[in-house]
C-alpha positions in Angstrom: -0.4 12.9 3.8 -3.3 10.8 3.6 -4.0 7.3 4.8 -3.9 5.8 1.3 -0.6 7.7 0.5 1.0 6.2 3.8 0.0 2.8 2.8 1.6 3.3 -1.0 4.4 4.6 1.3 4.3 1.3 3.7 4.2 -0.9 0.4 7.1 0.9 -1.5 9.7 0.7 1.7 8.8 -3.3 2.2 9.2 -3.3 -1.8 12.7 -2.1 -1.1 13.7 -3.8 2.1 13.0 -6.7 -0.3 15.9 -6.2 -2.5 18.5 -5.6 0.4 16.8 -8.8 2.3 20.0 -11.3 3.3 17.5 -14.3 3.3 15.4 -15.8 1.2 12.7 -16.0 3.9 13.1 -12.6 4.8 12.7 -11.1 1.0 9.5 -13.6 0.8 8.5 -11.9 4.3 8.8 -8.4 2.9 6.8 -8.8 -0.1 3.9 -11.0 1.6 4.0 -7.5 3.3 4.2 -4.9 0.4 1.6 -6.8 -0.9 -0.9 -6.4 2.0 -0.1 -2.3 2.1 -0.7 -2.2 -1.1 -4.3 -4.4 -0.6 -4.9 -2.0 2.3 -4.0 1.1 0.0 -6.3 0.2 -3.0 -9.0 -0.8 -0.5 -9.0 2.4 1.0 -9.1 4.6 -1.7 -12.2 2.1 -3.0 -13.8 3.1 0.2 -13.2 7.0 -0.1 -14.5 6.6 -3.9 -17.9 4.9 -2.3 -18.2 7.3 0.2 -17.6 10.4 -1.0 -20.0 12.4 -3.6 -19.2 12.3 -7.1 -18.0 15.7 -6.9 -15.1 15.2 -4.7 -13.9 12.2 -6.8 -13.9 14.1 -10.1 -11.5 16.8 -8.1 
């Protein structure tokens, strides 16, 4: 798995730890944090588009 899949994979599990939160400071918790996995996903697979060649990204 790649480093960008486990960050989707980070984002999606805070996603749902959100609807099961007992708290309303909790659920708020858990989304602040599936939305920085899924910053950190998108940013790393900006950075794997810019550094490999064009070839790699068309495959």
């Amino acid at each position: 798995m790649s480093i960008t899949d486990q960050f989707w994979q980070y984002a999606k599990e805070a996603m749902l730890s959100a609807c099961y939160a007992k708290t309303d400071d909790d659920k708020q918790a858990l989304l602040d944090l599936a939305q920085t996995w899924t910053q950190a996903a998108l940013l790393e697979r900006q950075s794997i588009n810019y550094d490999s060649p064009a070839e790699a990204r068309a495959a």
